[in-house]
C-alpha positions as CSV (number, residue, x, y, z in Angstrom):
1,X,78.3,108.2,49.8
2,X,78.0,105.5,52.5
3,X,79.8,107.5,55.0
4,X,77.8,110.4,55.0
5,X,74.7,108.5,55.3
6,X,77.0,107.0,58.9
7,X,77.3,111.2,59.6
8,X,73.6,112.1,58.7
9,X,72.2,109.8,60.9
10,X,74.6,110.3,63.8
11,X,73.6,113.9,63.4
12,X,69.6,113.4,63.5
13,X,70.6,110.9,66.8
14,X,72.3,113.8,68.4
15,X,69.6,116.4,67.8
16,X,67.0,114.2,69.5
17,X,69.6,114.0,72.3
18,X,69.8,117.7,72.5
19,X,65.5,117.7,72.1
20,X,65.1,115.6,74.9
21,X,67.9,117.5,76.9
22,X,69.7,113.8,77.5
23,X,72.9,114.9,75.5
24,X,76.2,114.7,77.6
25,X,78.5,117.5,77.5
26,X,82.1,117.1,79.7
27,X,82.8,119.7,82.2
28,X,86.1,120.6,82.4
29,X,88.1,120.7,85.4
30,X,91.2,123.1,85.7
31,X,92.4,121.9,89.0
32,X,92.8,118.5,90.7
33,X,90.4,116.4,92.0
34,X,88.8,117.2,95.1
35,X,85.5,118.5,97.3
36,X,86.0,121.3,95.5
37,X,87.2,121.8,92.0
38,X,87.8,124.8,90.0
39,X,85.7,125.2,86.4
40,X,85.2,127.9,84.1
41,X,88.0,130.1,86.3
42,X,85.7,129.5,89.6
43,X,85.6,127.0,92.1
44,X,82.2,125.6,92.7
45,X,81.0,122.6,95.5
46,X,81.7,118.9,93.8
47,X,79.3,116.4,94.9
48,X,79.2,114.5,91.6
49,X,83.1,112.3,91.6
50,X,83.7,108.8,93.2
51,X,86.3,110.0,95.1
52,X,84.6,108.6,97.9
53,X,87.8,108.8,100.8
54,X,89.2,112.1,99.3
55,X,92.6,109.9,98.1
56,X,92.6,110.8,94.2
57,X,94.9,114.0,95.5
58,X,95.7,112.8,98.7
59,X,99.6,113.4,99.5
60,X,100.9,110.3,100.1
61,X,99.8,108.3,97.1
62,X,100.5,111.3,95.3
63,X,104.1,110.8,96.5
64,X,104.2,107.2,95.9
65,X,103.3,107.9,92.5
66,X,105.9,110.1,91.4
67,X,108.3,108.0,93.4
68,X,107.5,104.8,91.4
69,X,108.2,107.2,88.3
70,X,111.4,107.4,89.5
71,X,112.3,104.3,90.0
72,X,110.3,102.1,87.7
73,X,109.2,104.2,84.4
74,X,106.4,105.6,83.2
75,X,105.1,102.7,81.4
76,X,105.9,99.1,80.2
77,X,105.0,98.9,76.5
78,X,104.0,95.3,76.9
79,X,101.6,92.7,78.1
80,X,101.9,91.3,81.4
81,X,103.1,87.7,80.4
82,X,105.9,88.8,78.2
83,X,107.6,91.5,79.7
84,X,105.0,93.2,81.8
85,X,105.2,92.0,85.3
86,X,106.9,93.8,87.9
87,X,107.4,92.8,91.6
88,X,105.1,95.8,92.6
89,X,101.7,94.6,90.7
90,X,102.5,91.0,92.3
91,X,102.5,92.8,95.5
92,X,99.5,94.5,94.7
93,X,97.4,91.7,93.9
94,X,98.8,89.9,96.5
95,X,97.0,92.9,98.7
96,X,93.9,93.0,97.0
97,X,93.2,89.2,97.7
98,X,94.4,89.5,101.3
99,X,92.0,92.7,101.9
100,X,89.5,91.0,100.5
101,X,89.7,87.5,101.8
102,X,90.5,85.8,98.7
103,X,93.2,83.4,97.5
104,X,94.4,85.7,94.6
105,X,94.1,88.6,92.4
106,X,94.3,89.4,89.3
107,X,95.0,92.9,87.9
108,X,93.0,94.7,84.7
109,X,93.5,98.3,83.1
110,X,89.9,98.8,84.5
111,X,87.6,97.5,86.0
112,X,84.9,97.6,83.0
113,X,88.0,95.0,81.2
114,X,87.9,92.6,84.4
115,X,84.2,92.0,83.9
116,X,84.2,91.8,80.1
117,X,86.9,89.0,80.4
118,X,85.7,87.3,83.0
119,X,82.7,85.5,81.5
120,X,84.0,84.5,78.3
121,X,87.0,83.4,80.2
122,X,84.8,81.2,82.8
123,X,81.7,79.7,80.8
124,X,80.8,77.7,78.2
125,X,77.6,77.0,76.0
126,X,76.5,74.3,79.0
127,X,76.7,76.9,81.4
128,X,74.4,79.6,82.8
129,X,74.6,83.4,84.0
130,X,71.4,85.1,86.0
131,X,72.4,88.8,85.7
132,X,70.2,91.2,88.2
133,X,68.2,93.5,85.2
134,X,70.1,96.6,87.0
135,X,73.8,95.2,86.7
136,X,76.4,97.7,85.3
137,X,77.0,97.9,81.7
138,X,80.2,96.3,81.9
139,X,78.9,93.0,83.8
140,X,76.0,93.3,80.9
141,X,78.5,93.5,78.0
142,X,80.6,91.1,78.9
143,X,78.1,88.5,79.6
144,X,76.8,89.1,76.2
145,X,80.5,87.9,75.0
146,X,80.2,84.7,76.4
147,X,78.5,81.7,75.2
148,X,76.7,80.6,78.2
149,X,72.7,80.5,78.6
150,X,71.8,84.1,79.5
151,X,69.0,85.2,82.2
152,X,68.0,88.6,83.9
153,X,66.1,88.3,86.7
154,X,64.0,91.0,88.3
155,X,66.6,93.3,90.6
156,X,66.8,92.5,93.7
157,X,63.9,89.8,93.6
158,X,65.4,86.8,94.9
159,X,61.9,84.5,94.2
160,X,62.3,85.4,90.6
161,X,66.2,84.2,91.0
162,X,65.4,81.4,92.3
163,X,62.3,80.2,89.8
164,X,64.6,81.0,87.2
165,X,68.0,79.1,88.8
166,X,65.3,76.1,89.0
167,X,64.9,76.5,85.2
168,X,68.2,76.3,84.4
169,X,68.3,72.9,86.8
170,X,70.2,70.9,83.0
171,X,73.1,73.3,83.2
172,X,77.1,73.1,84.0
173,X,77.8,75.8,86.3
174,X,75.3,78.5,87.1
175,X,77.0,81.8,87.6
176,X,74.7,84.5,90.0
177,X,76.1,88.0,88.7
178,X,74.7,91.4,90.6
179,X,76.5,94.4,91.6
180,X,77.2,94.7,94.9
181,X,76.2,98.4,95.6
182,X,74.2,99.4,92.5
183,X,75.9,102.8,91.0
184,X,72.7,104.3,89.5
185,X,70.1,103.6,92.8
186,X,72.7,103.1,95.3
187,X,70.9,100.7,96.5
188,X,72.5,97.3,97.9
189,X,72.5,93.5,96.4
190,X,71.3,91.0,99.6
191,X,74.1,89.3,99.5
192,X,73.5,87.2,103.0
193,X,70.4,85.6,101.0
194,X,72.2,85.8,97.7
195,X,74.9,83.2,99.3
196,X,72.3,81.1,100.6
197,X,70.3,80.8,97.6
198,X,73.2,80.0,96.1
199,X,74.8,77.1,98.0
200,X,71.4,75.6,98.4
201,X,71.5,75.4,94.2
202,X,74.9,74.6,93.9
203,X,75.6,77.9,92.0
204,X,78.6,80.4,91.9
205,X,78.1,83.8,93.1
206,X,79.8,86.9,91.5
207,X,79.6,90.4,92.8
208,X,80.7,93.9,91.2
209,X,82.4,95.6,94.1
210,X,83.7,99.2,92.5
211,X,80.7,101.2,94.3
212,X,81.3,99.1,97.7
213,X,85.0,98.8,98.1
214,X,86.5,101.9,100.5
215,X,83.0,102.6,101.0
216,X,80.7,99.4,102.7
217,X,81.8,97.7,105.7
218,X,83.6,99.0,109.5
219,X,86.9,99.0,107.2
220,X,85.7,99.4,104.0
221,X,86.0,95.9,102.6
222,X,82.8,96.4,100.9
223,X,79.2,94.0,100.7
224,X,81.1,90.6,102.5
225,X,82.0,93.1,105.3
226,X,78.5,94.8,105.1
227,X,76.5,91.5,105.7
228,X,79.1,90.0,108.8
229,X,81.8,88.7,106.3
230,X,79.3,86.5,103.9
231,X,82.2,85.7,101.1
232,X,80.9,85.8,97.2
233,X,82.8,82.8,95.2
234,X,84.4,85.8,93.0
235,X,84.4,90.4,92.8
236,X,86.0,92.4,90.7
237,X,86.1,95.6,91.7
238,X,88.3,98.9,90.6
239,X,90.9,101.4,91.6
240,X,89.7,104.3,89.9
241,X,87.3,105.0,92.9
242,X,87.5,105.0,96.8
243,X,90.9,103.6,96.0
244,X,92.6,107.1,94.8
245,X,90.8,107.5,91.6
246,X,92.8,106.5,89.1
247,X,93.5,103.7,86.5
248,X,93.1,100.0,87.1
249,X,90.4,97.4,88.2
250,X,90.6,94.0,89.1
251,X,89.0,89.9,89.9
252,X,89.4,88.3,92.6
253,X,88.4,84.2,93.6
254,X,89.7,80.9,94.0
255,X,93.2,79.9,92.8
256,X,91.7,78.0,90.1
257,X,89.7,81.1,88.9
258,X,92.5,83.5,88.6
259,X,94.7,81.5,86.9
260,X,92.6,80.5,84.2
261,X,91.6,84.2,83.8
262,X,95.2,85.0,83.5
263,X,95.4,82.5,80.7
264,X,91.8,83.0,79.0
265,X,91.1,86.5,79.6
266,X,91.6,89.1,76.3
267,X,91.3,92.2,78.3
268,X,94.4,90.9,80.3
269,X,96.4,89.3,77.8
270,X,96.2,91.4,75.0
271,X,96.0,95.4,76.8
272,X,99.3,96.8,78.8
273,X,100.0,96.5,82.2
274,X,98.3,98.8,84.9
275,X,101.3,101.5,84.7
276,X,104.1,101.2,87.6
277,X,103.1,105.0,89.5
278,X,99.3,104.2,89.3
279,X,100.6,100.3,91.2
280,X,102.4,102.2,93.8
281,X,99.7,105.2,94.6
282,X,97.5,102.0,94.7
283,X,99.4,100.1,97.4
284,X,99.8,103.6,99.2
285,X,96.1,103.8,99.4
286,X,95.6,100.5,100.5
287,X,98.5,101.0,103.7
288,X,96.7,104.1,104.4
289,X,93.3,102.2,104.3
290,X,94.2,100.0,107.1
291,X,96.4,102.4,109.4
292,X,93.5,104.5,109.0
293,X,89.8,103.6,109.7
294,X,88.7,107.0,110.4
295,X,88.5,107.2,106.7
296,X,85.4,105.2,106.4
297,X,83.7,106.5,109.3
298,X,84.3,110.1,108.3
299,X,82.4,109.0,105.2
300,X,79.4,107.6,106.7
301,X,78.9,110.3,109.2
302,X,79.0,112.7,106.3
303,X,76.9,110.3,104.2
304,X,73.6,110.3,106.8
305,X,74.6,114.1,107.0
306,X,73.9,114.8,103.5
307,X,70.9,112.7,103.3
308,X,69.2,113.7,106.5
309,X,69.8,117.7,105.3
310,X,68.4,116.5,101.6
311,X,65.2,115.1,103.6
312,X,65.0,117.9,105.5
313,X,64.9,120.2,102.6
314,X,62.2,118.3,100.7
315,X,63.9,116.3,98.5
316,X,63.3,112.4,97.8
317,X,66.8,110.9,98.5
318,X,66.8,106.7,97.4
319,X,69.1,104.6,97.7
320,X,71.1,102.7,101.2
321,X,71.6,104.5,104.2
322,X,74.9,103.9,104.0
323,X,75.9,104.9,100.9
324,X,77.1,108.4,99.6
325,X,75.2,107.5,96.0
326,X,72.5,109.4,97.1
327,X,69.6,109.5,94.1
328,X,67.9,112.7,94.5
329,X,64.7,112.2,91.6
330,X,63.8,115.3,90.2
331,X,61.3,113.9,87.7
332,X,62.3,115.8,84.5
333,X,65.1,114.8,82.2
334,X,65.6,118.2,81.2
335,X,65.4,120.0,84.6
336,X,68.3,117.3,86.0
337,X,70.4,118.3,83.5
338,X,70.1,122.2,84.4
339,X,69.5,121.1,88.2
340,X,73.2,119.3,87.9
């Protein structure tokens, strides 16, 4: 039969998985999230979440939560342009684009659905996209939904940008794509020479915030606050990170931008609204944010901590300074996977 043919040969992929000690297995966690979680009946040391400010159990956005349960439902059982809307995820976005500098927001389910809808949304067969060969899978799958001209360049080579943005000289709008603090390397996009390079071609610049918002920056406003305030032309970014953990991502830009994603965009038109408690824990963690830089800096201090004592213990530790995605290369597939 057909479907067994489908079975045997997802059986023979999972075997050479388990061969090459690359097969993924979850861990499961009988406690919140925290620094330290409890699994198989102990509690062990976590250094692997993106729980980056300690908010995804925090008090007060637990609070808000349950509050907006209260008051506003579990869920909405719709889209947001029927009957999907509430004041609260207008005051989010409303938020978002102020902490961020930007004229508006627009709010996804998660962040991976604001970057598969945002190309698709934005270009057309005359335009271009230069995606950095290291860009997250959801900024590489949803550039491959769109019809624009697509082109890697070399990550983090900005001659190899430009030689290709020169090549692409016949096109409508060029779109520059690159994550803004890479989530494999931890490693950090230019973006001071990004901006330049891309005003001096007349192209748009788009950056994938999720590893660099809460984290980058005096206040945690991410890669523009990193490099002095340099402004991409659009980020998306999520709230399932440094922003409490949960549910929820989102684009940010020009008027213009937003509302045509709100009107173009399938992830946003077709999925249900970002549920009312996980809006409210949001907007709790951005109040607590501001009234409370100590967050950030806690982070950094215990950032160069951990790296210094990695360095000092032998290990090769990659990746930006600044940044608690700290890369420690074992060499070995298999002795990662017991290592971890």
């Amino acid at each position: 039969m057909r479907s067994s043919r489908l079975v045997k040969a997802c059986l023979e992929e999972l075997e050479a998985m388990r061969a090459s000690g690359t097969l993924k297995r979850e861990r499961i966690l009988e406690s919140a999230q925290g620094a330290t979680i409890r699994v198989n009946g102990r509690f062990v040391v976590n250094l692997a979440s993106n729980n980056y400010l300690g908010l995804a159990n925090d008090r007060g956005v637990v609070d808000a939560a349950k509050a907006a349960l209260e008051n506003r439902g579990f869920g909405l059982a719709s889209v947001r342009f029927i009957c999907g809307t509430q004041d609260i995820h207008k005051e989010l976005e409303r938020e978002i684009a102020d902490f961020h500098g930007m004229d508006d927001a627009i709010l996804f389910p998660s962040a991976f659905d604001a970057n598969a809808g945002l190309f698709e949304a934005l270009l057309t067969e005359e335009d271009a996209v230069l995606s950095d060969a290291l860009n997250h899978a959801s900024i590489i799958d949803g550039i491959r939904l769109c019809k624009a001209a697509r082109v890697r360049y070399a990550h983090g080579d900005l001659e190899d940008l430009e030689r290709k943005l020169r090549q692409l000289d016949n096109k409508g709008t060029r779109l520059i794509a690159t994550d803004g603090a890479f989530s494999m390397d931890g490693d950090i996009a230019n973006l001071g020479d990004l901006r330049s390079i891309a005003d001096a071609h007349g192209a748009f610049l788009m950056i994938d915030e999720c590893h660099a918002t809460g984290v980058l920056g005096q206040t945690g406003r991410g890669t523009p606050e990193l490099f002095g305030g340099v402004k991409p032309d659009i980020l998306t970014s999520t709230l399932g990170k440094a922003l409490g953990g949960g549910t929820g991502g989102y684009a940010a830009g020009p008027q213009a931008v937003v509302d045509v994603l709100r009107n173009k965009s399938r992830p946003y038109l077709f999925s249900n609204s970002v549920s009312p408690a996980v809006v409210a824990a949001s907007l709790a963690v951005f109040d607590k944010l501001k009234a409370t830089p100590d967050l950030v800096t806690t982070l950094r201090r215990n950032t160069h901590r951990f790296r210094s004592a990695m360095t000092e213990h032998g290990f090769v530790v990659s990746g930006h300074p600044d940044h608690p995605i700290a890369p420690v290369a074992l060499g070995d597939a298999k002795l990662t996977n017991r290592f971890a």
